[in-house]
LONU-46642 format. One record per residue (C-alpha): residue number from 1; y, x, z. Coordinates in nm, 3 decimals, always signed. Layout:
LONU-46642
atom num=NUM, v=Y, u=X, w=Z
...
end
This chain:
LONU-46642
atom num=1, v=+2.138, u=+0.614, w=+0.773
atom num=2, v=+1.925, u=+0.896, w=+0.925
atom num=3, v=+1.668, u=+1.075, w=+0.810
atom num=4, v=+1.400, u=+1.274, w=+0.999
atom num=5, v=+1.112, u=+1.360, w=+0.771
atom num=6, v=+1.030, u=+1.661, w=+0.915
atom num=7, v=+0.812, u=+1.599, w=+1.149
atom num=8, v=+0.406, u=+1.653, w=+1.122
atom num=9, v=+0.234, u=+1.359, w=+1.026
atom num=10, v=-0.093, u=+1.516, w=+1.152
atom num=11, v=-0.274, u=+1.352, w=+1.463
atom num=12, v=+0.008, u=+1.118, w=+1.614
atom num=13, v=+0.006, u=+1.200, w=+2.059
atom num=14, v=-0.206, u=+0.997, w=+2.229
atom num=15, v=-0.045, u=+0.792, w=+2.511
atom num=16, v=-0.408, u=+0.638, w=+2.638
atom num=17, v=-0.365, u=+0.320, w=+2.445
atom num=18, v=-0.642, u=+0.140, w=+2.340
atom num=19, v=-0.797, u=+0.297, w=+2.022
atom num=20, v=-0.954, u=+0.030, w=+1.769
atom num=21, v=-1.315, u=+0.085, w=+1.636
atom num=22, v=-1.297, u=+0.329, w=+1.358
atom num=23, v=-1.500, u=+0.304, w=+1.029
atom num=24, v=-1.425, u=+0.710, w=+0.980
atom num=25, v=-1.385, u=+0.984, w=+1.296
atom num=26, v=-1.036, u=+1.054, w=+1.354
atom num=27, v=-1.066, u=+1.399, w=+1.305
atom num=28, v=-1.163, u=+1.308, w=+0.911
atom num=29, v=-0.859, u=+1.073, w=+0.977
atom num=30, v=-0.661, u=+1.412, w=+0.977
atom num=31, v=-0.817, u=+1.558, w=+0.749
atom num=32, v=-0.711, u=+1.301, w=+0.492
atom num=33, v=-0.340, u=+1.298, w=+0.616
atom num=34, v=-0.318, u=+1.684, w=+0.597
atom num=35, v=-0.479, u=+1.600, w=+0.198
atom num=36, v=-0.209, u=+1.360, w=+0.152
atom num=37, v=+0.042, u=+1.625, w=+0.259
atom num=38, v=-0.017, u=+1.839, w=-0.087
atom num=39, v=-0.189, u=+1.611, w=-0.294
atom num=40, v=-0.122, u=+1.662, w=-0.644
atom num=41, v=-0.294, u=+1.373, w=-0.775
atom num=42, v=-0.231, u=+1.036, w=-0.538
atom num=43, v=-0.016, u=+0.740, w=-0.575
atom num=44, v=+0.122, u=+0.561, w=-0.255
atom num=45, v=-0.171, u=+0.335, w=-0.163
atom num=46, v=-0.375, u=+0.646, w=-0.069
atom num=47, v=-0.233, u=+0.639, w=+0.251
atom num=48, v=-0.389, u=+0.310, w=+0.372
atom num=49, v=-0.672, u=+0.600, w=+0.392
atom num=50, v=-0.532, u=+0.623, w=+0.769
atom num=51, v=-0.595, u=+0.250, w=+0.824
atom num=52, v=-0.940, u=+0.355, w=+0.948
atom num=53, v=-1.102, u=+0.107, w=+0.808
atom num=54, v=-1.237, u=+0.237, w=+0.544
atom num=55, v=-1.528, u=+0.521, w=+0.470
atom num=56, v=-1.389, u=+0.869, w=+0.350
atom num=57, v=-1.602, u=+1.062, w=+0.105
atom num=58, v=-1.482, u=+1.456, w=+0.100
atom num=59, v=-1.490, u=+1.666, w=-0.252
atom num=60, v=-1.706, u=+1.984, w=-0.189
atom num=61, v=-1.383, u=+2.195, w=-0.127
atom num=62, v=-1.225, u=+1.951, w=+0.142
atom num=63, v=-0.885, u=+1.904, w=-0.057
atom num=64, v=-0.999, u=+1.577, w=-0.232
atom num=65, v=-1.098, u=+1.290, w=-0.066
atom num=66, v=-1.206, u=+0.886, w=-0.187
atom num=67, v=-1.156, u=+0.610, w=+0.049
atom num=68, v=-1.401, u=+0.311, w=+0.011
atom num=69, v=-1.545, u=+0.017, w=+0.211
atom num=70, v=-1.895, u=-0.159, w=+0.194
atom num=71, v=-1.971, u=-0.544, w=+0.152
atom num=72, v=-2.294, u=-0.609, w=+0.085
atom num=73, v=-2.404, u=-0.421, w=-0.142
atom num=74, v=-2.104, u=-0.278, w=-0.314
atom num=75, v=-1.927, u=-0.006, w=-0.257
atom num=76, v=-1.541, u=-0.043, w=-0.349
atom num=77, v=-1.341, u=+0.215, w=-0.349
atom num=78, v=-0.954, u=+0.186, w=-0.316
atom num=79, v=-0.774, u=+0.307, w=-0.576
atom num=80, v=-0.821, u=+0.649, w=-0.781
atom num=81, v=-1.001, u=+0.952, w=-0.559
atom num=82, v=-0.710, u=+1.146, w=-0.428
atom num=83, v=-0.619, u=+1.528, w=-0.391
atom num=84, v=-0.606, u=+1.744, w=-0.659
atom num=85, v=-0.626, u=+1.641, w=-0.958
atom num=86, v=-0.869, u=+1.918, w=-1.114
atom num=87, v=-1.090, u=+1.735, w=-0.883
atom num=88, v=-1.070, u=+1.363, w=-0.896
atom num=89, v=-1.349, u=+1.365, w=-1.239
atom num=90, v=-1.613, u=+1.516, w=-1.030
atom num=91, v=-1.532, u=+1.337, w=-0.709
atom num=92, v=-1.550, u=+1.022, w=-0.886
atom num=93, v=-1.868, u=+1.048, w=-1.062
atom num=94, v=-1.999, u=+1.161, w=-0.673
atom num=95, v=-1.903, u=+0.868, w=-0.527
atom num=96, v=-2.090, u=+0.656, w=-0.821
atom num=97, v=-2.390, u=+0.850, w=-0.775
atom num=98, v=-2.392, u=+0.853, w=-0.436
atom num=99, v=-2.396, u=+0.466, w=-0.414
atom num=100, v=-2.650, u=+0.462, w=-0.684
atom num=101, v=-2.877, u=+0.697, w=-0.424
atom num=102, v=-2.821, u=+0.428, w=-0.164
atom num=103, v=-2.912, u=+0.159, w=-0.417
atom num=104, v=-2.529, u=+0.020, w=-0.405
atom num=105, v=-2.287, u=-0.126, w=-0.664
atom num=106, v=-1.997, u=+0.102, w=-0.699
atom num=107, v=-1.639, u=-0.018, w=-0.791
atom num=108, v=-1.296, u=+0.111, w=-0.808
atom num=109, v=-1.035, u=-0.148, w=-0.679
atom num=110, v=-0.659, u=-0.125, w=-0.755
atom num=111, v=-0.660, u=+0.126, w=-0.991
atom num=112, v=-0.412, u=+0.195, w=-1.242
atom num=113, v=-0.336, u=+0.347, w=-1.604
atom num=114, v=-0.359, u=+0.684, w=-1.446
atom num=115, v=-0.701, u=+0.641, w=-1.433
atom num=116, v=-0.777, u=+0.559, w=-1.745
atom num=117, v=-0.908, u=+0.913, w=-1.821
atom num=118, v=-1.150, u=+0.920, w=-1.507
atom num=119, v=-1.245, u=+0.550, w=-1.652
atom num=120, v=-1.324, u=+0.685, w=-1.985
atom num=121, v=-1.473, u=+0.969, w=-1.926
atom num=122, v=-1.757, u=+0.791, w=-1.714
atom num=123, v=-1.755, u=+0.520, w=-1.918
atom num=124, v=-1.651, u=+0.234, w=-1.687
atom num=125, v=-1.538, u=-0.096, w=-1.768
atom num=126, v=-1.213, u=-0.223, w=-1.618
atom num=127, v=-1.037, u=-0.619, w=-1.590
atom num=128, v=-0.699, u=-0.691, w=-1.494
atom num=129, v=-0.680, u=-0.790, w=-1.092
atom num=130, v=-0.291, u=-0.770, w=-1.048
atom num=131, v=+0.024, u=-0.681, w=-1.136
atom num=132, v=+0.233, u=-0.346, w=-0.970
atom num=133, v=+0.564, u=-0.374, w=-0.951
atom num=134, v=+0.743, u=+0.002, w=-1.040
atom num=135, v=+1.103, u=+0.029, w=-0.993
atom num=136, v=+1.239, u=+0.387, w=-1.187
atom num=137, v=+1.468, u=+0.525, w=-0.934
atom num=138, v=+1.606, u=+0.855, w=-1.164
atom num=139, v=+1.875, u=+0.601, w=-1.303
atom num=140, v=+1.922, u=+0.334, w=-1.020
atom num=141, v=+2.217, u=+0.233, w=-0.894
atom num=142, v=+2.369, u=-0.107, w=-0.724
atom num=143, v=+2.542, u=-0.139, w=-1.009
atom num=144, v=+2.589, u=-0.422, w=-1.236
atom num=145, v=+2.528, u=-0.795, w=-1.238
atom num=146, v=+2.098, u=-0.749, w=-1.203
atom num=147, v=+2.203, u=-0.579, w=-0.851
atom num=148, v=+2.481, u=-0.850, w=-0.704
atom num=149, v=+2.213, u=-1.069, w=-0.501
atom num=150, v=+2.108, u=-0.759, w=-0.272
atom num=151, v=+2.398, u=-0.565, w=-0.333
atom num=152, v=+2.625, u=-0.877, w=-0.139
atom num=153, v=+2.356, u=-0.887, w=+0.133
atom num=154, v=+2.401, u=-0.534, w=+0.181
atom num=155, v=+2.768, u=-0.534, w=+0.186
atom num=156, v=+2.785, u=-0.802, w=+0.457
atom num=157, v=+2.544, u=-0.651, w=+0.675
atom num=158, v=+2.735, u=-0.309, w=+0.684
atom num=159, v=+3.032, u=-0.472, w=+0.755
atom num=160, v=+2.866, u=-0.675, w=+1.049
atom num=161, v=+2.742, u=-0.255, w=+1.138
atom num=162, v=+2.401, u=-0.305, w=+1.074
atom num=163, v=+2.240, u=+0.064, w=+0.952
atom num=164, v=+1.916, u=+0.122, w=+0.847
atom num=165, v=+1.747, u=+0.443, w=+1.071
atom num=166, v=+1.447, u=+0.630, w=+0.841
atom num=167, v=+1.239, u=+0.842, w=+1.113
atom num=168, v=+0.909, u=+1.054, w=+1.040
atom num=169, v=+0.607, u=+0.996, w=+1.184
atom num=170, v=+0.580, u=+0.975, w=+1.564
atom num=171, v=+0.860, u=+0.782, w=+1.566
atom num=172, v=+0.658, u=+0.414, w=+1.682
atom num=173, v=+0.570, u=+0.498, w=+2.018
atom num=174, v=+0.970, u=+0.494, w=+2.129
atom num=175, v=+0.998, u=+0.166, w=+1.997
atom num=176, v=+0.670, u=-0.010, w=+2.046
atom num=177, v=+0.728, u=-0.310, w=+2.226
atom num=178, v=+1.009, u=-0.426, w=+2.023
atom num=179, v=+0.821, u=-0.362, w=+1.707
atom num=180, v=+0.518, u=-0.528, w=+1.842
atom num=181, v=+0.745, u=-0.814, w=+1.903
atom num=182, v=+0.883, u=-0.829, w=+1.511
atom num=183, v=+0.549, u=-0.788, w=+1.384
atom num=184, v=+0.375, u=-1.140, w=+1.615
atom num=185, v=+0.713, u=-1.336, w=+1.525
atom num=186, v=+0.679, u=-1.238, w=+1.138
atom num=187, v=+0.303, u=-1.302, w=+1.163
atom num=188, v=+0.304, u=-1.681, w=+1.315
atom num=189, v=+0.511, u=-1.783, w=+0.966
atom num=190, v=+0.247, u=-1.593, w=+0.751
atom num=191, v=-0.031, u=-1.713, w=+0.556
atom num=192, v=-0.400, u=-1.598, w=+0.658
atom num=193, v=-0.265, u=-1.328, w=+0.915
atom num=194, v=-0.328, u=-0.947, w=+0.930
atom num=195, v=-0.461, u=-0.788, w=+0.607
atom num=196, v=-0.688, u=-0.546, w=+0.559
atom num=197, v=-0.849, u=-0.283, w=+0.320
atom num=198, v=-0.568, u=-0.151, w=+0.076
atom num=199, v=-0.284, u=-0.329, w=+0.315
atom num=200, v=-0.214, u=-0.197, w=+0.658
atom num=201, v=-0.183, u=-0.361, w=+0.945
atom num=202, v=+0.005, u=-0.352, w=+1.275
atom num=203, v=-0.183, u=-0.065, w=+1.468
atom num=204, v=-0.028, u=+0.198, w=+1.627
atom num=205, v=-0.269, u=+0.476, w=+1.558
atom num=206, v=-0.190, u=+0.376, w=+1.183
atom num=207, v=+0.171, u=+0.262, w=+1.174
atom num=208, v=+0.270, u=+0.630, w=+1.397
atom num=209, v=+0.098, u=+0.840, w=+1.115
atom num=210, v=+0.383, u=+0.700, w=+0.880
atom num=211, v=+0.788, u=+0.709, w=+0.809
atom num=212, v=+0.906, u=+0.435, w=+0.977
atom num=213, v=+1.236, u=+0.269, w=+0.844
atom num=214, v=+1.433, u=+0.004, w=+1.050
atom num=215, v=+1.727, u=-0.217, w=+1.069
atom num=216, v=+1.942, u=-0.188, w=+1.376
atom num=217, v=+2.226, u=-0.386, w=+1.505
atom num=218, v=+2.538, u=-0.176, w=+1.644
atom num=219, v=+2.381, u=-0.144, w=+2.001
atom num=220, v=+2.032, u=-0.002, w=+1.824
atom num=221, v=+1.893, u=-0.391, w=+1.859
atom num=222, v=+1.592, u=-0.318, w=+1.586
atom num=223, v=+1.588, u=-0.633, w=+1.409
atom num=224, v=+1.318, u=-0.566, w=+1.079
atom num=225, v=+1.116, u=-0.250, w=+0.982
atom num=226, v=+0.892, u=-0.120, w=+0.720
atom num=227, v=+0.631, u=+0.153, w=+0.720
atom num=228, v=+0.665, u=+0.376, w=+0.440
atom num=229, v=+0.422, u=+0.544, w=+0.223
atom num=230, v=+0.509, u=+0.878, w=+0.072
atom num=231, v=+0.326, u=+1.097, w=-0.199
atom num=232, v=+0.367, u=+1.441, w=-0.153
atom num=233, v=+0.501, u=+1.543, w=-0.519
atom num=234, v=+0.753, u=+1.247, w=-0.473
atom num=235, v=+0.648, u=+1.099, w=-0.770
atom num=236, v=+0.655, u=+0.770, w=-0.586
atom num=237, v=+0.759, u=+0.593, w=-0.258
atom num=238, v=+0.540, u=+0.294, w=-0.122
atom num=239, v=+0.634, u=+0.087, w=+0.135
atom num=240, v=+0.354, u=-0.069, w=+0.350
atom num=241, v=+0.432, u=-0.326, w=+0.618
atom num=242, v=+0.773, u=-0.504, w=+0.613
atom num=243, v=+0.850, u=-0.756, w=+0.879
atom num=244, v=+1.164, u=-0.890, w=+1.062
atom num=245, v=+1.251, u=-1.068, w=+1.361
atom num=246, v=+1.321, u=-1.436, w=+1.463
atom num=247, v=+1.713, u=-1.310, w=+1.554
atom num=248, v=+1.717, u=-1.100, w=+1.183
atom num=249, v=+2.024, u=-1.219, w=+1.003
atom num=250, v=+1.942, u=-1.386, w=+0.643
atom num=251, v=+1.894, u=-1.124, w=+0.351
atom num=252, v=+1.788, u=-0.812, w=+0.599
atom num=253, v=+1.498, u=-0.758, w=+0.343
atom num=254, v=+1.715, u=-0.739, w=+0.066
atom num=255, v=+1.961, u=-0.497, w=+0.267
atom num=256, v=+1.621, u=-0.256, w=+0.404
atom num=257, v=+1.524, u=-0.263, w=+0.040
atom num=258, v=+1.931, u=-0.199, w=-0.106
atom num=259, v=+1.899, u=+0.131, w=+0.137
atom num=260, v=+1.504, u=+0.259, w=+0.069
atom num=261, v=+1.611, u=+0.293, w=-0.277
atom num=262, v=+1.931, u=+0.460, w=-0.220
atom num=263, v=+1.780, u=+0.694, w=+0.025
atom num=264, v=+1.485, u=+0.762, w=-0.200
atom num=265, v=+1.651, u=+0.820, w=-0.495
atom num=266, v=+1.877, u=+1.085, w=-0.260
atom num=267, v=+1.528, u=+1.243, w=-0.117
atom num=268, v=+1.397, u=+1.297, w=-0.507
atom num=269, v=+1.160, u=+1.071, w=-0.528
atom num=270, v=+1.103, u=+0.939, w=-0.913
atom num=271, v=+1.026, u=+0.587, w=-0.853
atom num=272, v=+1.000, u=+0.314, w=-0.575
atom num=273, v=+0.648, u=+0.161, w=-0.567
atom num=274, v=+0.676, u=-0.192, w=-0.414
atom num=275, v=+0.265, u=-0.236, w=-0.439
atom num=276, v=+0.043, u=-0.466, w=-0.590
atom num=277, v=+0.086, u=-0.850, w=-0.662
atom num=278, v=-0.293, u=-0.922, w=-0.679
atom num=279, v=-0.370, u=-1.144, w=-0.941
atom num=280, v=-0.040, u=-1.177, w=-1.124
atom num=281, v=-0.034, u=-1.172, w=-1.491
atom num=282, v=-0.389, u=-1.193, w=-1.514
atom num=283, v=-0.451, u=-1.437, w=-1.814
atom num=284, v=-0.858, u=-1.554, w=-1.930
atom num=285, v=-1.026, u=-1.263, w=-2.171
atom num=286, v=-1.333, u=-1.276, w=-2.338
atom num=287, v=-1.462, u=-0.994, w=-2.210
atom num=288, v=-1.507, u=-1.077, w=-1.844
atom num=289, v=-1.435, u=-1.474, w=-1.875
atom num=290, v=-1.534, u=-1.563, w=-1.526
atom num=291, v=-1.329, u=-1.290, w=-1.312
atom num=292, v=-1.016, u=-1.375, w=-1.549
atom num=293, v=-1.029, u=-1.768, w=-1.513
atom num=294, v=-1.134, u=-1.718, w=-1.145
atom num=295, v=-0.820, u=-1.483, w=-1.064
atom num=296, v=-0.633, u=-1.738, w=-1.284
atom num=297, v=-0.683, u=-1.991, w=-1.058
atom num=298, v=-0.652, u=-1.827, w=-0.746
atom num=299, v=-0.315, u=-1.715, w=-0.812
atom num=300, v=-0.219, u=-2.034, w=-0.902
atom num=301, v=-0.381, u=-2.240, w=-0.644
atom num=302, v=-0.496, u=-2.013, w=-0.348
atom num=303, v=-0.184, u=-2.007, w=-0.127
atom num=304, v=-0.383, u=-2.080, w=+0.160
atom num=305, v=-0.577, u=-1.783, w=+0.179
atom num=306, v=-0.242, u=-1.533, w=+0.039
atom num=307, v=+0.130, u=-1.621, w=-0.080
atom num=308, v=+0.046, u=-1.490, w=-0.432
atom num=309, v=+0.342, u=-1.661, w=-0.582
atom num=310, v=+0.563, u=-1.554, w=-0.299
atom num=311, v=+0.499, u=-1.175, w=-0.295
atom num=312, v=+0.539, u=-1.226, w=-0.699
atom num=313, v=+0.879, u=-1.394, w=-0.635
atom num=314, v=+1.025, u=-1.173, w=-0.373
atom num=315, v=+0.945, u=-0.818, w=-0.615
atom num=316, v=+1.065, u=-0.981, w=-0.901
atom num=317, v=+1.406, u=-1.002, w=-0.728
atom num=318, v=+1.456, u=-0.622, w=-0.787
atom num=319, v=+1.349, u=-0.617, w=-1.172
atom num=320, v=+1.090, u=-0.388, w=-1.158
atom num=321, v=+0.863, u=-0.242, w=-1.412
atom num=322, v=+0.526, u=-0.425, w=-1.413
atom num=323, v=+0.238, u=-0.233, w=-1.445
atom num=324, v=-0.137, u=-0.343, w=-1.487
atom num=325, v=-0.391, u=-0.271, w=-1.225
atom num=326, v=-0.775, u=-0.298, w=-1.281
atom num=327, v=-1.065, u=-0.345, w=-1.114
atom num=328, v=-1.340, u=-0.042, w=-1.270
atom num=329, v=-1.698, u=-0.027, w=-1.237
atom num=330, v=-2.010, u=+0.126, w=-1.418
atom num=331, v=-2.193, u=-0.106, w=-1.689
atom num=332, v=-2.435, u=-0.323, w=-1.488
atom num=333, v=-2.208, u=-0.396, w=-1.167
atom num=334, v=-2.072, u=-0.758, w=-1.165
atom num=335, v=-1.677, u=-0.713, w=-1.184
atom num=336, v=-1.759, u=-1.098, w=-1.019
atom num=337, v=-1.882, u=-1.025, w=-0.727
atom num=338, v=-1.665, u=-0.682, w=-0.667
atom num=339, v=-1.386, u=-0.867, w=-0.704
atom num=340, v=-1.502, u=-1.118, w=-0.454
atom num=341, v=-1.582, u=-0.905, w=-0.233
atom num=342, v=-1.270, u=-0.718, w=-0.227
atom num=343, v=-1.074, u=-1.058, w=-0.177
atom num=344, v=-1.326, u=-1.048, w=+0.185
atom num=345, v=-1.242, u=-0.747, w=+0.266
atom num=346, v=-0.837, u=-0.762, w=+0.228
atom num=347, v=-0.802, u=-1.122, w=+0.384
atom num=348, v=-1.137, u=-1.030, w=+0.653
atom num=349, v=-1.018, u=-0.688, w=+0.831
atom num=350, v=-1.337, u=-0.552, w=+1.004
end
């Protein structure tokens, strides 16, 4: 396995493809990537930031920024703001005011317990949306009978001379038919198609901003690949899209996965963030009973619109950590219709 880090993850070259309409300029587009490059407070969904998709709001002193999206009349952002971390209070209670001024309903999407503080401190109330599955990499190994599924899948594919090649950004362009190719087979077996909001999706002025990791056969065939999201204290790795070919060999997940965390754990990086199952292990409360026995019963029944059950299933393989993530909002905005309208946004891309 290679790796090739290195390499600036500022504005990717520009070939003359086709660029897709933007929600943000590109140069802000930089300007958040060089933010996520010394970020001090940021977990690995920050960087679906460079989706485009999504609205940037800058902190006065241009290190901080929060990504968000407007439906209706809400304004959700994704995740926690992200920067610095002396920063992220102030930022936060901005970006409520700000959609206050413009007579919006403000909401933070996909947060977790690291933002319980902000949540506190501006007194917003938070429900359960999903489940994030953590897996601590300081004491990982392959080790043991918890690790035989994917460590037998990666045995056999190293002795069929499969590797696994982890390249910085840039590295897409070299490869972009084939990947291209991957990405429509793995897509016509999927339910609902493309994502959006905090998910990326195929696009090669997003995908080329990111580490790319792929599986190759002994002549270089590239049979699977995943996009990698990185946090620049290497407090956690992310991993964004992760799709394989019609000709990939059974288990090449489990084998890309077997070497992210070795090569993670190698690179320093504390844990292995395998991103959110929305909607998992959210159970009724009385304090929001609608949003709980809605998500409830979209986890349960709503395979048509996402393969909640699935992506719950296929994390759960590599006993991970669980760890709650919320949907937060000032008193007076409907956790309801925030939640509703995220569910638009992630299965709608604009």
């Amino acid at each position: 396995m290679t790796a090739e880090l290195a390499t600036s993850r500022l504005l990717p070259r520009r070939f003359g493809l086709h660029k897709p309409r933007l929600h943000v300029h590109e140069g802000d587009l930089a300007r958040a990537d060089a933010i996520l490059l010394r970020a001090t407070y940021c977990d690995p969904q920050a960087n679906a930031a460079l989706v485009g998709d999504k609205r940037l709001l800058f902190s006065a002193s241009g290190r901080s920024f929060i990504t968000y999206a407007a439906k209706g009349r809400t304004w959700l952002a994704l995740g926690a703001p992200v920067g610095q971390a002396e920063e992220a209070l102030a930022l936060a209670q901005r970006f409520i005011s700000l959609a206050h001024k413009r007579r919006a309903k403000p909401a933070f999407y996909g947060v977790g317990p690291a933002f319980d503080p902000i949540a506190e401190a501006l007194n917003l109330t938070r429900v359960k949306t999903g489940e994030r599955a953590i897996l601590d990499l300081t004491h990982f190994s392959l080790e043991g009978k918890q690790r035989q599924v994917i460590r037998t899948h990666r045995n056999r594919h190293i002795k069929n001379q499969f590797s696994v090649r982890i390249e910085g950004p840039g590295a897409v362009r070299a490869n972009l038919a084939r990947l291209q190719q991957i990405s429509d087979q793995w897509l016509s077996h999927q339910v609902g198609g493309e994502k959006g909001f905090g998910l990326g999706r195929f696009d090669v002025h997003y995908i080329d901003r990111l580490p790319l990791a792929t599986v190759r056969a002994a002549d270089g065939h590239i049979v699977a690949f995943a996009c990698l999201w990185p946090t620049a204290d290497k407090s956690r790795l992310g991993v964004d899209l992760m799709r394989y070919g019609s000709d990939a060999p059974n288990g090449v997940m489990d084998y890309l996965f077997a070497e992210l965390f070795l090569w993670a754990k190698a690179q320093g990086f504390q844990a292995f963030d395998l991103n959110t199952s929305p909607l998992a292990g959210v159970e009724p409360c009385s304090s929001s009973p609608v949003v709980t026995n809605l998500a409830k019963l979209m986890f349960e029944h709503g395979e048509k619109l996402y393969n909640f059950q699935g992506v719950r299933r296929f994390k759960n393989k590599f006993h991970p950590e669980w760890e709650d993530v919320y949907l937060a909002a000032p008193k007076g905005v409907s956790h309801f219709v925030a939640l509703a309208r995220a569910t638009l946004l992630i299965n709608r891309p604009m």
